[in-house]
C-alpha positions in Angstrom: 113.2 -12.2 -19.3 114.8 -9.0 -20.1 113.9 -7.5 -23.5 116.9 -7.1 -26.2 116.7 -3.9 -28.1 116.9 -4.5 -32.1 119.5 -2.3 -33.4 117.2 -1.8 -36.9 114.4 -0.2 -34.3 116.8 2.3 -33.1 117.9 3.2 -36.4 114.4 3.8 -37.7 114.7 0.8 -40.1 112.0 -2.5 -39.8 112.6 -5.3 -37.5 114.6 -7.7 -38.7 112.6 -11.0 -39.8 113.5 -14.2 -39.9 114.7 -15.4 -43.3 112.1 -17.3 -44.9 108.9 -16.0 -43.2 106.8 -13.5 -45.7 105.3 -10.8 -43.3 101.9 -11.0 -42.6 99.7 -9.5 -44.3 95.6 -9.3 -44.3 93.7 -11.4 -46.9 92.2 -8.5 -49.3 88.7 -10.4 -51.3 89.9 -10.2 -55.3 87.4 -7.7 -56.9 84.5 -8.6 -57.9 83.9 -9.5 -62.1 82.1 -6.1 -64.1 78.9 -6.9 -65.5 78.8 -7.5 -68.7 77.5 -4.2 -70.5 73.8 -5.0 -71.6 73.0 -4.6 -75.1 72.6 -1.4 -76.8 69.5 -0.1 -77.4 68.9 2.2 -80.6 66.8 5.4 -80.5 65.1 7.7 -83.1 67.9 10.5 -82.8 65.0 12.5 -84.3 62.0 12.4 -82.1 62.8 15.6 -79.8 63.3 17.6 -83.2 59.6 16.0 -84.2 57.9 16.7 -81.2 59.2 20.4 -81.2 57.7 20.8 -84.7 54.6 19.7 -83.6 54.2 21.6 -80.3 54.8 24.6 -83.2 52.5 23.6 -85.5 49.7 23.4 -82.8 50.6 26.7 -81.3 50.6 28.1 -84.2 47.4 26.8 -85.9 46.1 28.5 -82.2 47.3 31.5 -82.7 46.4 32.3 -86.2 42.5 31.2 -85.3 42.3 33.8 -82.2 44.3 35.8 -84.3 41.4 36.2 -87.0 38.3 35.8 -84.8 40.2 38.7 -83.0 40.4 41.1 -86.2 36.8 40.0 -86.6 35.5 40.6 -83.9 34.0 37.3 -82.7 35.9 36.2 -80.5 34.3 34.4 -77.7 35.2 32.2 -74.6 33.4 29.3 -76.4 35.4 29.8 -79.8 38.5 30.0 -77.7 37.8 26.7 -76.6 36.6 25.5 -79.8 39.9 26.4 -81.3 42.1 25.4 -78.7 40.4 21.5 -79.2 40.9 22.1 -82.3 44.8 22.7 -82.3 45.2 19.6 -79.4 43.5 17.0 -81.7 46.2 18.5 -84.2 49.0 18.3 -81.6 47.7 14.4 -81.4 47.7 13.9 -84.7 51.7 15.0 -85.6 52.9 13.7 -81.9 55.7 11.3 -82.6 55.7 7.8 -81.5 59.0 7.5 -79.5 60.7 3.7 -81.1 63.4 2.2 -79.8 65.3 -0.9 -80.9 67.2 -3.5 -78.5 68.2 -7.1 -79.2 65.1 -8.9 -80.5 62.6 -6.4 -80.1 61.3 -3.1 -81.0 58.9 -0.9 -79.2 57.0 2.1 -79.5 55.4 4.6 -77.1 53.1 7.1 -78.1 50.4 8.9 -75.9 48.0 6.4 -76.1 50.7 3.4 -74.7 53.5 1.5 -75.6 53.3 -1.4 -78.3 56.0 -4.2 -79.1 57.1 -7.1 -80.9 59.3 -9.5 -81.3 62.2 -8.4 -83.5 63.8 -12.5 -83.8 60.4 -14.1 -83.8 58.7 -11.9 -86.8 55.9 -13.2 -89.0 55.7 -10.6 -91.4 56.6 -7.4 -92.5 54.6 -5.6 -94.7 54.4 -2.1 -96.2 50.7 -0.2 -96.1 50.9 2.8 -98.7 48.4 5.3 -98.2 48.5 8.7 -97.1 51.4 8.0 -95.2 53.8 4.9 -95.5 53.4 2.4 -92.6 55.3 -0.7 -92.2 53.6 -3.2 -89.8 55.8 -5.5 -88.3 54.1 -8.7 -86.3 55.7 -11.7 -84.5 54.7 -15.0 -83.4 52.8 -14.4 -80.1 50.6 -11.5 -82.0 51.9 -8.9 -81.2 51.9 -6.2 -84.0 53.4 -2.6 -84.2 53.2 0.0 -87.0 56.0 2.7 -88.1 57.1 5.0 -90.6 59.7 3.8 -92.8 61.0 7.3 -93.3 62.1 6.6 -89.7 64.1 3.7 -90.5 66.2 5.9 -93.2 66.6 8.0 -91.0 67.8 6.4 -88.6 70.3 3.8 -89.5 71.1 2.5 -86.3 67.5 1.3 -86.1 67.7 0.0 -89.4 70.2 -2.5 -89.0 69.3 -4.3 -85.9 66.3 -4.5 -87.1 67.7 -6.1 -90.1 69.8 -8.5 -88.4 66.4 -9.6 -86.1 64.6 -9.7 -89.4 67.2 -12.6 -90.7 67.2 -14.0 -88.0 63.8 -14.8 -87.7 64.3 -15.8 -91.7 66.9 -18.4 -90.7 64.8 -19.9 -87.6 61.7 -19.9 -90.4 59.1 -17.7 -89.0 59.4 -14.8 -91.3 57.1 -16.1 -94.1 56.2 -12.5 -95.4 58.3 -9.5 -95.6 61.1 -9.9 -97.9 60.1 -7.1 -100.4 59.0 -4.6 -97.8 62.5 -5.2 -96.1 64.4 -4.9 -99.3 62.6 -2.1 -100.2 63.8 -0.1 -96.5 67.1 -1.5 -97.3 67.3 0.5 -100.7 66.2 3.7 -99.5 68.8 3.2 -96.4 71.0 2.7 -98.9 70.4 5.4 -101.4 70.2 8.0 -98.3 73.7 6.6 -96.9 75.2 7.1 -100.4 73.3 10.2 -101.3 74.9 11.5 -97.8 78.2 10.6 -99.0 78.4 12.7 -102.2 76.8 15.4 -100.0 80.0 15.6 -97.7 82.6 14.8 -100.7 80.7 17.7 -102.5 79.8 15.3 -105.3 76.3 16.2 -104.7 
């Protein structure tokens, strides 16, 4: 059967279809849904500032040792090695535990391992004084882990998803212990947050 030329084809335009029929066209699969963003995690904004200083202050309890066995005279490859001991058990001593706070828990790593607990299942929180400030945090399953409060202030971001696990282990009745320690955080967080603020406004 002879073929019929469509005018449209010689004029560079589509072929003509048939009224009614949608052109074909391939079956593209619909995108897939984006995972839901996981929930954010908050971290000491402070640690790499903290382990800096103590790298310094080991180097340069080193330096000032070799420095004056130097001038005097006595220095020696086994006082070199006495003093270098000396300034690593120092470096271990000020080396910053590295916490981080998610949803429901909170977790430290230091050189000796990583500890955590249980931010919505909490037993007790309870301040040590001392030396140095520690508040010990400890859940149901055990599980306890030890900070600086001074971290907590500041950092508020750690602060207050800590406090929010902290009610809600209130609310679900396994925080028996802790509501003084926690208030006490709370006012310090709150005193530097305000103390901050007359600092910009130049109240301060």
């Amino acid at each position: 059967m002879e073929r019929r030329d469509d005018p449209r084809e010689a004029l560079g335009l589509p072929p003509h279809r048939a009224p009614g029929r949608a052109p074909h066209t391939s079956a593209e699969p619909s995108p897939e849904p984006s995972p839901s963003p996981s929930p954010e995690v908050a971290h000491d904004l402070h640690w790499a500032r903290d382990l800096r200083s103590a790298v310094r202050c080991s180097a340069l309890l080193l330096a000032l040792l070799l420095l004056i066995d130097h001038a005097a005279g006595t220095l020696t490859g086994p006082r070199v090695l006495l003093w270098t001991g000396l300034a690593a058990l120092l470096f271990l001593v000020l080396y910053p535990a590295r916490v981080a706070v998610g949803e429901g828990w909170l977790s430290t790593r230091g050189l000796l391992g990583t500890r955590r607990v249980r931010t919505d299942h909490l037993v007790s929180v309870r301040c040590l004084d001392g030396v140095g400030q520690r508040l010990v945090l400890r859940d149901t399953s055990g599980a306890r882990v030890e900070i600086d409060p001074r971290l907590l202030v500041a950092n508020p971001a750690l602060w207050h998803r800590l406090d929010d696990d902290a009610r809600t282990s209130a609310l679900r009745g396994s925080l028996v212990c802790g509501a003084t320690a926690l208030r006490r955080v709370s006012e310090r967080v709150d005193d530097e947050a305000a103390r901050a603020v007359f600092k910009v406004s130049g109240l301060d």
